[in-house]
C-alpha positions as CSV (number, residue, x, y, z in Angstrom):
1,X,52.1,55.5,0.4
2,X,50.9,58.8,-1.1
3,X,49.5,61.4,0.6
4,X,45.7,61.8,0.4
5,X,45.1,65.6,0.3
6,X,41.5,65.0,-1.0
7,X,38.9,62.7,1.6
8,X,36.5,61.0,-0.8
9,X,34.2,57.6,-1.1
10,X,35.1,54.2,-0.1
11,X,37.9,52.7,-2.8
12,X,34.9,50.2,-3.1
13,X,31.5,52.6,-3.2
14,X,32.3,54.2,-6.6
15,X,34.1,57.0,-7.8
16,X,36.8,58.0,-5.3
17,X,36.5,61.7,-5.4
18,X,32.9,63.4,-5.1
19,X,31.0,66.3,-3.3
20,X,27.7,67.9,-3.7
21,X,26.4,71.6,-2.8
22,X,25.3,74.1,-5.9
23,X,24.4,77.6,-6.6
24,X,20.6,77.4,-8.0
25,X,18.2,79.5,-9.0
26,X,15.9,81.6,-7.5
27,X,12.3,79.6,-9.0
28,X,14.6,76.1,-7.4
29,X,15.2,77.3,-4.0
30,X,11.6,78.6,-3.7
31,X,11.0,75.1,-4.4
32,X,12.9,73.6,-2.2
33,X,11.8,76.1,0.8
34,X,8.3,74.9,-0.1
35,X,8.8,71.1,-0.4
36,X,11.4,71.5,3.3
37,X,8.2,72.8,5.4
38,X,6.1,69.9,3.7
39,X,8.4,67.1,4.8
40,X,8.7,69.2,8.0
41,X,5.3,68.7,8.6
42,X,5.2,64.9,7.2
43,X,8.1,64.5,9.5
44,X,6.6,66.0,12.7
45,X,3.9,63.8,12.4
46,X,5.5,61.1,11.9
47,X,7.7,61.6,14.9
48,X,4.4,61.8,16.5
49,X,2.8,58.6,15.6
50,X,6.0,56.4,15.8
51,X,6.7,57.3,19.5
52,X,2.7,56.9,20.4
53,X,3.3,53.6,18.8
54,X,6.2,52.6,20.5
55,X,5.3,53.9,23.9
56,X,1.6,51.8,23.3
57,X,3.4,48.8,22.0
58,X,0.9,48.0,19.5
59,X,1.3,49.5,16.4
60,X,-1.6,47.4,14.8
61,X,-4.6,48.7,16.9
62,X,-3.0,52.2,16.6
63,X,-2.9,51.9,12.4
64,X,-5.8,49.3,12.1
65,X,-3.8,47.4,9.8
66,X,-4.0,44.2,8.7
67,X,-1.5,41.4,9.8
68,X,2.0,40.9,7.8
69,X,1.7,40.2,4.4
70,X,2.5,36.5,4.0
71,X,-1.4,36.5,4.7
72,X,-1.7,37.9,1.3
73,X,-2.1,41.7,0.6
74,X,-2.9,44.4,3.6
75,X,-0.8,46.7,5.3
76,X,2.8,45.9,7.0
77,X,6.3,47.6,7.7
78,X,7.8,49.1,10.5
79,X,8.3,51.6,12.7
80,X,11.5,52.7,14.4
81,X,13.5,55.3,16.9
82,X,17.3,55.4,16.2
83,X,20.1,57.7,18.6
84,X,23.5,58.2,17.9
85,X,26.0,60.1,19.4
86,X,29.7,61.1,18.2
87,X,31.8,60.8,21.6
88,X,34.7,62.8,20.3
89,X,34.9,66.5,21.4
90,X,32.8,68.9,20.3
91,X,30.7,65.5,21.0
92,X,26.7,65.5,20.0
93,X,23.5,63.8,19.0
94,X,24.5,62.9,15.3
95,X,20.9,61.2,15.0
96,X,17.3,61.2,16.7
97,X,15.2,59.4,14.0
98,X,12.2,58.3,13.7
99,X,11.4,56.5,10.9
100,X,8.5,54.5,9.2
101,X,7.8,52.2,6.6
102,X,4.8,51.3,4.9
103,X,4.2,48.8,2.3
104,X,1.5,47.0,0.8
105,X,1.3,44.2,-2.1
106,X,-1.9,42.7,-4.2
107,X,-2.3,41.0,-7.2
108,X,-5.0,42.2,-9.9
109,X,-4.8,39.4,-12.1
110,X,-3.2,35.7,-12.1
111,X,-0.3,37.3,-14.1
112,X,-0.1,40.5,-12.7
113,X,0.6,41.8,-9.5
114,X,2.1,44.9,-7.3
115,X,3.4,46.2,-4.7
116,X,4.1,50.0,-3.4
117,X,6.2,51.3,-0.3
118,X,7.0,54.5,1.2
119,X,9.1,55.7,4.0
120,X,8.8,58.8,6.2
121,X,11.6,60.2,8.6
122,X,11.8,62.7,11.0
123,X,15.6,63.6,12.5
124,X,15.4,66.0,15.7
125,X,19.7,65.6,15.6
126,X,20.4,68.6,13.2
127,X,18.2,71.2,14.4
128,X,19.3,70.2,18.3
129,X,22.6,70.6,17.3
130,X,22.1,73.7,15.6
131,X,25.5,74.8,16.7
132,X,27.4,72.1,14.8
133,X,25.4,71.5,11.8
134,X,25.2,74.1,9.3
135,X,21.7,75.1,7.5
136,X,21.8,73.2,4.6
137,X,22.7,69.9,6.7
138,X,19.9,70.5,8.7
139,X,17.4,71.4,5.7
140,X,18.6,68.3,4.4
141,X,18.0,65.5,6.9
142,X,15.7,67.1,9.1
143,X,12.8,65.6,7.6
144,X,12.0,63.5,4.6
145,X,9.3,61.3,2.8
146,X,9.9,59.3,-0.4
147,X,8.4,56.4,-2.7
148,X,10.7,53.2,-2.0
149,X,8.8,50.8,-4.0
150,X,6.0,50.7,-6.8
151,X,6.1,48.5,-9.0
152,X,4.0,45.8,-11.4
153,X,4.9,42.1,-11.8
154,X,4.0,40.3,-15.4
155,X,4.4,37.0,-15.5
156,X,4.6,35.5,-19.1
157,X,5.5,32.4,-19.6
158,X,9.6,32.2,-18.9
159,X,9.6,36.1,-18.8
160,X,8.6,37.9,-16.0
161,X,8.4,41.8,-15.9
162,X,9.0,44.4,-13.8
163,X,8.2,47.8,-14.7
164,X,9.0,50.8,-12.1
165,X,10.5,52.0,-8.9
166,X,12.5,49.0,-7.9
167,X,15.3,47.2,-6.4
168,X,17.9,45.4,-8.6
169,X,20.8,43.7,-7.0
170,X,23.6,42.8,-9.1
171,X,26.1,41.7,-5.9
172,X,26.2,41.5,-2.0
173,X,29.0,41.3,-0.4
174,X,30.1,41.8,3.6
175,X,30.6,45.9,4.4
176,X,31.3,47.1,0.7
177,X,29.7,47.6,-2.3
178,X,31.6,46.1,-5.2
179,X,29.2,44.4,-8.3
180,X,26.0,46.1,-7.0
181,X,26.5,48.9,-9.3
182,X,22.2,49.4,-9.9
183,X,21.7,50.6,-7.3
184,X,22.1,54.3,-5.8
185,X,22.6,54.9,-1.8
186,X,21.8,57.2,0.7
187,X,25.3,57.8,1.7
188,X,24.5,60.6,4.2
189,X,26.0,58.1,6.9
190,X,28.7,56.2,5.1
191,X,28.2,52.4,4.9
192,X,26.5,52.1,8.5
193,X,22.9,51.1,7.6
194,X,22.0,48.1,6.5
195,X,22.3,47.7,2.6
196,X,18.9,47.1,2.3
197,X,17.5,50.7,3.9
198,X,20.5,52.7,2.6
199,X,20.0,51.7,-1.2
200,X,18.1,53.7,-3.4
201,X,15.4,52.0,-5.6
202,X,15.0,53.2,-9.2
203,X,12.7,53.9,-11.9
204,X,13.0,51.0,-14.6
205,X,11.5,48.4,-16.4
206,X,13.3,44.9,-16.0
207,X,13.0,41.5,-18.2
208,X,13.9,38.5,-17.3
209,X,14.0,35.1,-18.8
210,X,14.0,31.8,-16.9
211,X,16.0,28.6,-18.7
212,X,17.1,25.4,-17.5
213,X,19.8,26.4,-15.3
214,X,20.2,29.8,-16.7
215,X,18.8,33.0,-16.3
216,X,19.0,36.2,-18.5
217,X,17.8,39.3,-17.5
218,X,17.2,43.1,-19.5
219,X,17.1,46.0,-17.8
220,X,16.3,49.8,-19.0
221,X,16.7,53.3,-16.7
222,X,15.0,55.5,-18.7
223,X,15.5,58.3,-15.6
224,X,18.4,57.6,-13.3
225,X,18.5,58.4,-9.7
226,X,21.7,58.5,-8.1
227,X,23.4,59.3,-4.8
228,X,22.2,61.0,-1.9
229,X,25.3,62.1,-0.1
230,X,23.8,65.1,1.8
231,X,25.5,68.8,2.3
232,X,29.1,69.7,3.4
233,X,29.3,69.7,7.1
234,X,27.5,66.7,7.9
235,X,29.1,63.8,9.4
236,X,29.9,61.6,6.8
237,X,30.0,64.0,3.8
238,X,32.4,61.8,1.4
239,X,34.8,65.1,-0.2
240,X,37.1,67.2,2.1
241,X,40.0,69.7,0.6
242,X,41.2,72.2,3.2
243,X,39.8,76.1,2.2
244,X,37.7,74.1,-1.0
245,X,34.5,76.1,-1.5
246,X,31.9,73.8,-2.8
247,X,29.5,75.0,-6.0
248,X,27.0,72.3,-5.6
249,X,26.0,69.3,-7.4
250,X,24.9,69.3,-11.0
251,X,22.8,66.3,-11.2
252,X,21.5,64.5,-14.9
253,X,19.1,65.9,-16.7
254,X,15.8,63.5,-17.4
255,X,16.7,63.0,-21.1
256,X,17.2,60.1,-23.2
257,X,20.9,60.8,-23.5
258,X,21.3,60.0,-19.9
259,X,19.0,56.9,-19.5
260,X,20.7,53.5,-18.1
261,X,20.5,50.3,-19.4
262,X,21.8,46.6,-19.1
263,X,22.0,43.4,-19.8
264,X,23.0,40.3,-17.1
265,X,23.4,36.2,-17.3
266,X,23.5,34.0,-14.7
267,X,23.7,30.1,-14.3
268,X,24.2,26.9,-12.4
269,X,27.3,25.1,-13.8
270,X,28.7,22.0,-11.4
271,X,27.5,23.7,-8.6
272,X,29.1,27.3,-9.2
273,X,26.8,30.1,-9.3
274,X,28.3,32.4,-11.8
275,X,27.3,35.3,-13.2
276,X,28.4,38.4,-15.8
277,X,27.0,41.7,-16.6
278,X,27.3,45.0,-18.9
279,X,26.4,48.2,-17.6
280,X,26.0,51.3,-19.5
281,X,25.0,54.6,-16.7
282,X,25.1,58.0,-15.8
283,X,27.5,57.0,-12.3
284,X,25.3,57.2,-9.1
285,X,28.4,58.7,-7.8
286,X,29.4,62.0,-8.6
287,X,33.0,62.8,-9.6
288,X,34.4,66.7,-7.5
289,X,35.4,68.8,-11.0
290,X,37.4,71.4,-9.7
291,X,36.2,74.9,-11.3
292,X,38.8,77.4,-9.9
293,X,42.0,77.3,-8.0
294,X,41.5,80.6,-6.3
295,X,39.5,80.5,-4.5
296,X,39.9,76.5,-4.6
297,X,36.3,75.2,-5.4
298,X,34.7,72.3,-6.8
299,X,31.8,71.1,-8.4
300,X,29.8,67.7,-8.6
301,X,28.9,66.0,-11.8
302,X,28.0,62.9,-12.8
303,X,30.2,61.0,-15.4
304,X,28.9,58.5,-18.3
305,X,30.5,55.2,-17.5
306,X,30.5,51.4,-18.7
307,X,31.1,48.8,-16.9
308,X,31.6,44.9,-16.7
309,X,31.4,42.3,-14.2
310,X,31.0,39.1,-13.1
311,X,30.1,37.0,-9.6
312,X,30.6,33.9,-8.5
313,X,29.4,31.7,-5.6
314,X,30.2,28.3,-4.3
315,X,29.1,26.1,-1.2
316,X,32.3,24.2,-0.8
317,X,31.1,22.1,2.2
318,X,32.3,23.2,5.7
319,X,32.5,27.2,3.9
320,X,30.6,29.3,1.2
321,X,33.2,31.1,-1.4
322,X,31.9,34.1,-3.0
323,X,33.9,36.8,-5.4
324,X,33.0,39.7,-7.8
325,X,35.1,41.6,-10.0
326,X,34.2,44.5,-11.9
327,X,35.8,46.8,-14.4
328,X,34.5,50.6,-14.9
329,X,35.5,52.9,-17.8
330,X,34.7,56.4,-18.0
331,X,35.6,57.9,-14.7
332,X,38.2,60.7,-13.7
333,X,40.0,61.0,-10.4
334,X,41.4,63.9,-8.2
335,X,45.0,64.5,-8.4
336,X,47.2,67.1,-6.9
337,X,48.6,68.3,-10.8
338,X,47.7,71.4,-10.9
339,X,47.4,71.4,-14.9
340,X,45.1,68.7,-15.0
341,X,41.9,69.8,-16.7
342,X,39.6,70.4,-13.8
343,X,42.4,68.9,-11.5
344,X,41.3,65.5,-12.6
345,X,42.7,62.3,-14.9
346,X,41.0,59.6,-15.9
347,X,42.0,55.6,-15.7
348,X,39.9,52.5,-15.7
349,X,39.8,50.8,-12.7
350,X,39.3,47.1,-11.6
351,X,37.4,46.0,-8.1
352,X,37.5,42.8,-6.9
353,X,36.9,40.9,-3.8
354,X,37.0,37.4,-2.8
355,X,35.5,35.7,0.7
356,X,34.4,33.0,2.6
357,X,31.8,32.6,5.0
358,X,32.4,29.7,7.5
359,X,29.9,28.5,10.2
360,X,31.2,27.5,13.0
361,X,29.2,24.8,15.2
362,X,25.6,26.1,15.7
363,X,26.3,29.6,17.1
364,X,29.3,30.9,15.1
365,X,29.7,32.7,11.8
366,X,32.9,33.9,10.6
367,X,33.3,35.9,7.0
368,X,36.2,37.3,6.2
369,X,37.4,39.1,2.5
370,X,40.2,40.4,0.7
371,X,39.5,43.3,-1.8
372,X,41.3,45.1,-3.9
373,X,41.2,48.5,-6.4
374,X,43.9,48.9,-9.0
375,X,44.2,51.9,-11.2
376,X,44.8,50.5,-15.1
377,X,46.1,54.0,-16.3
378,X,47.6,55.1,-13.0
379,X,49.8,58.6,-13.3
380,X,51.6,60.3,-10.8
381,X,49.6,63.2,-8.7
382,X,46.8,60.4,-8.2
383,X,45.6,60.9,-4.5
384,X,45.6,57.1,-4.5
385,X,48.3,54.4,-5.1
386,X,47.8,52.1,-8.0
387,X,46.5,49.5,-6.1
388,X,44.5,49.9,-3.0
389,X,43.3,47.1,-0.9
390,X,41.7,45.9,1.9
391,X,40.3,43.2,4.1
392,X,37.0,42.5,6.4
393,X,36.4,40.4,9.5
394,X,32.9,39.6,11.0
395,X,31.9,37.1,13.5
396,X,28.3,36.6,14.9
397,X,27.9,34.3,17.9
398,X,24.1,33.5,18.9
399,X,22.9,33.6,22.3
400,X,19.4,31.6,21.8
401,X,17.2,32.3,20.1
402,X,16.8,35.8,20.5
403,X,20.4,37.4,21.2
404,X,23.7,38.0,19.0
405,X,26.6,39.5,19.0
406,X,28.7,40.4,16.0
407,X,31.5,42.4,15.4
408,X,32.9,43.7,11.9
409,X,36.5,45.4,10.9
410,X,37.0,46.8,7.7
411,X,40.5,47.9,7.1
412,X,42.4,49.4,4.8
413,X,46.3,47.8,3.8
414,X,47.3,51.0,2.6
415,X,46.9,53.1,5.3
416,X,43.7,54.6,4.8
417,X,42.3,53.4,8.2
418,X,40.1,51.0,9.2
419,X,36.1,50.9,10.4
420,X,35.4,48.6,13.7
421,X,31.5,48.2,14.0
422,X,31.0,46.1,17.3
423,X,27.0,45.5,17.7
424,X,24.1,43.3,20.3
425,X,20.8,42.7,18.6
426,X,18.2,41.4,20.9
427,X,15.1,39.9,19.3
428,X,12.7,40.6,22.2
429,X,9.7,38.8,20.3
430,X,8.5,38.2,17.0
431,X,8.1,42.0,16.3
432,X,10.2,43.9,18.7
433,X,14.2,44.2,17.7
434,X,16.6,46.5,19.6
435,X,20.1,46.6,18.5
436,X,23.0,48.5,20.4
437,X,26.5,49.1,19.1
438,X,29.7,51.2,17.9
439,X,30.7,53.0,15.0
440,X,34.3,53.7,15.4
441,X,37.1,54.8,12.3
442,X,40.4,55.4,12.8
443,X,43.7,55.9,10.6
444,X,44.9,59.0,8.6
445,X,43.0,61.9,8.8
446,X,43.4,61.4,4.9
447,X,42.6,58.2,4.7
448,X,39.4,56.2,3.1
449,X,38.0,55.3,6.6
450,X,40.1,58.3,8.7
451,X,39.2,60.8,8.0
452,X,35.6,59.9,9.6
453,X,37.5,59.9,13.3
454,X,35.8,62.5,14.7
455,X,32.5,60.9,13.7
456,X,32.8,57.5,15.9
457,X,29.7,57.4,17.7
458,X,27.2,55.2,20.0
459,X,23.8,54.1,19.3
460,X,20.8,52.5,20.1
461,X,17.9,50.9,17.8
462,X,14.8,50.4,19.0
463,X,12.4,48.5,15.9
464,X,9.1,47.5,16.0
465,X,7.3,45.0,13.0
466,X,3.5,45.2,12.2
C-alpha cells in the first residue's frame, strides 16, 4: 500500500485529487460581498419562517399553500431544521440549518408542461463557530438561495423534451456515485446527504425517444455547472497537502468550447435492464494543478474528459442484481514526482461496482456491493495503487409502519478507511419525519475515508412536508 500524501475525493466521486480557493479580482469580490449580504438576508429570513413553522406545526396555514401536488399544480416542498456535531476534540456545531424547498408544477398546454423549484438555507454553524471555521468557510455556507428546478416538458409523439435546469440520472447505486456522471454535487459534506438533495441540477436540453422495449435519449449542456466543494477549512473539504497554499478554483468559462453533451440507450432484453452511454464534459470535479513548489500551492481546474458506460439491472427472484462500469479518459492525478508537469500524470481509469439487494421477510433489507477503481496507465509516484477497491453493507429493519433502523459501512480494502453511518427515521405522520444518527470515518489519516476522523459527528433531522 502506498502512502497517500495527498487527501482527495472518493475513488468513486470523480477525479481523485481536487481543491478549490482562488485569487480574484477586485470587480469579483465586490460581487461576491454584495450577493453574501443578499443570501444573508434570504437566509435570516428563512431561518425565521422555517422555525415559526415548525414550532406552529402547520406550515400550510402559515404559507397559504395549496395541498401536495398530486392534486395537480399549487404549491408544496418542505421545510426542515438539521444539527450536527463533530464529537472529536476541538468538538463543535458542524451544522444548524434551516432549509426550505419550494416547488410548483402546471401544465400550459396538453403537450406542454413545467415545473420550477428553489431552495433557501440558512447555517448558524460557521459563524457560531467562528473560532474554528475560517472566513471564507463561513462566507460560504452561511447562507444560500438557488434555482433547483425549471424546466419545460414537450411531449411529441415518441419524443419527449426537456429543456432547462434539470436532473438527469444516469446510475444509483448504494453510498457511491459511479455511472451518474450528469450530475454535479454539493460536496461540502462528503457523501452524507441524500443523493437526491446533494446533486446539482443543470442547464440542458434533453430528447428522448420511446420504442418498444427501448429507449434513446440526447442530451446537450450548453453551460456546465459543476461541483460545489466549498473553501479549505471546512469539514469535509476533499484536498489536503501539509504547508499547501491553495490559489483557488478556476472554474469553465460559459463558451461553446466547454459545453456537455451525450448520447444514452437503454432496453428490456429477457428481463435485464441494460443500459450504455457516451459522455463528452468539462469534469464536475476539479483536478489540484500544482503551480509552485515553494511555497507548495495548488490550483483547481476543471479537465475535458470522455467517458463510457453501461448499467445493468436484474430481479433474479429472492434478490435484485445491479452493476455499472464506467471508463473516463482525460483526467490527471497527483503524484509525489516532483518533475511531473504540475505534479500530475494522467491514466484512464475504469469504475465498476456490482450488488445485490436482498429483502429479507417483511421488515429486512440487506444490500451489499463490491467496487473497484483500476488505473489503466498506472506509473509509480501515483498517490493511489493501481487498483483501489471497496465494499458496502446496509441493512434497514422496519419497526411498523412508521420506524426504521438502518445502518451503512463503506470501506475501503486498501486501507483508506472506512465510513459507518448508523441512523433511526421515525415517520411521526404523513408529513412530519425526524431522523437521528452517526457519521463516523476512520482509517489512515491519508486515506479516502480517514482522513475525515476528526469530522465524525451526531445529528438530528427534524422535516416537515406541505
Amino acid at each position: 500500500m502506498k502512502s497517500r500524501r495527498w487527501g482527495c475525493d472518493s475513488p468513486m466521486g470523480g477525479c481523485l485529487s481536487r481543491i478549490v480557493g482562488r485569487k480574484t479580482k477586485k470587480i469579483r469580490k465586490f460581487r461576491e460581498k454584495l450577493m453574501n449580504r443578499w443570501r444573508l438576508g434570504v437566509g435570516l429570513g428563512l431561518a425565521a419562517v422555517t422555525g415559526c413553522a415548525l414550532a406552529a406545526g402547520d406550515l400550510d396555514d402559515l404559507l397559504d399553500v395549496a395541498r401536495p401536488a398530486d392534486s395537480g399544480g399549487g404549491l408544496h416542498g418542505f421545510a426542515e431544521f438539521s444539527a450536527a456535531r463533530a464529537y472529536n476534540s476541538p468538538s463543535h456545531w458542524s451544522k444548524l440549518r434551516a432549509r426550505l424547498n419550494l416547488e410548483s408544477s402546471g401544465r400550459l398546454s396538453e403537450t406542454v408542461k413545467w415545473k420550477l423549484s428553489g431552495r433557501f438555507d440558512a447555517d448558524a454553524a460557521p459563524d457560531i463557530e467562528s473560532d474554528v471555521y475560517p472566513s471564507a468557510v463561513r462566507r460560504d455556507q452561511r447562507s444560500e438561495a438557488t434555482i433547483r428546478e425549471a424546466y419545460l416538458d414537450i411531449s411529441a409523439g415518441k419524443w419527449d423534451y426537456r429543456l432547462g435546469r434539470q436532473h438527469v440520472v444516469w446510475g444509483e447505486m448504494v453510498g457511491l456515485f459511479f455511472a451518474d456522471v450528469v450530475s454535479a454535487r454539493d460536496t461540502r459534506e462528503f457523501f452524507l446527504p441524500e443523493f437526491d438533495q446533494m446533486r446539482i441540477p443543470q442547464w440542458a436540453a434533453r430528447a428522448e425517444y420511446f420504442g418498444d422495449g427501448w429507449h434513446g435519449e440526447l442530451l446537450w449542456i450548453p453551460v456546465a455547472t459543476v461541483d460545489n466543494i466549498g473553501k479549505p477549512g471546512g469539514d469535509f473539504y476533499p484536498f489536503a497537502a501539509d504547508g499547501a497554499q491553495f490559489e483557488g478554483e478556476d472554474r469553465p468559462d460559459q463558451r461553446l468550447g466547454n459545453m456537455n453533451w451525450g448520447a444514452r440507450l437503454s432496453a428490456l432484453l429477457n428481463g435485464w435492464d441494460v443500459s450504455g452511454f457516451f459522455y463528452r464534459s468539462t469534469d464536475t470535479a476539479p483536478t489540484f494543478y500544482r503551480t509552485s513548489l515553494a511555497p507548495l500551492t495548488f490550483e483547481a481546474r476543471h479537465d475535458r474528459i470522455n467517458q463510457f458506460g453501461a448499467t445493468f439491472s436484474k430481479d433474479m427472484g429472492d434478490f435484485v442484481l445491479k452493476g455499472e462500469a464506467v471508463h473516463t479518459g482525460g483526467r490527471q492525478f497527483n503524484t509525489t514526482d516532483l518533475a511531473a508537469p504540475n505534479g500530475l500524470v494522467a491514466s484512464d481509469t475504469l469504475d465498476y461496482v456490482v450488488g445485490v439487494d436482498v429483502p429479507v421477510g417483511q421488515r429486512w433489507r440487506v444490500n451489499t456491493q463490491y467496487y473497484a477503481r483500476r488505473y489503466l496507465n498506472h506509473r509509480e509516484g501515483l498517490v493511489w495503487d493501481k487498483s483501489e477497491e471497496g465494499a458496502t453493507l446496509l441493512v434497514n429493519r422496519q419497526f411498523g409502519d412508521d420506524l426504521e433502523v438502518e445502518m451503512l459501512l463503506v470501506s475501503s480494502l486498501n486501507g483508506g478507511g472506512y465510513m459507518l453511518r448508523p441512523k433511526v427515521v421515525w415517520q411521526m405522520d404523513a408529513n412530519w419525519r425526524g431522523t437521528a444518527g452517526l457519521d463516523v470515518f476512520g482509517g489512515s489519516e491519508q486515506g479516502v475515508f480517514g482522513r475525515f476522523d476528526r469530522s465524525d459527528r451526531a445529528y438530528v433531522e427534524v422535516r416537515r412536508a406541505f
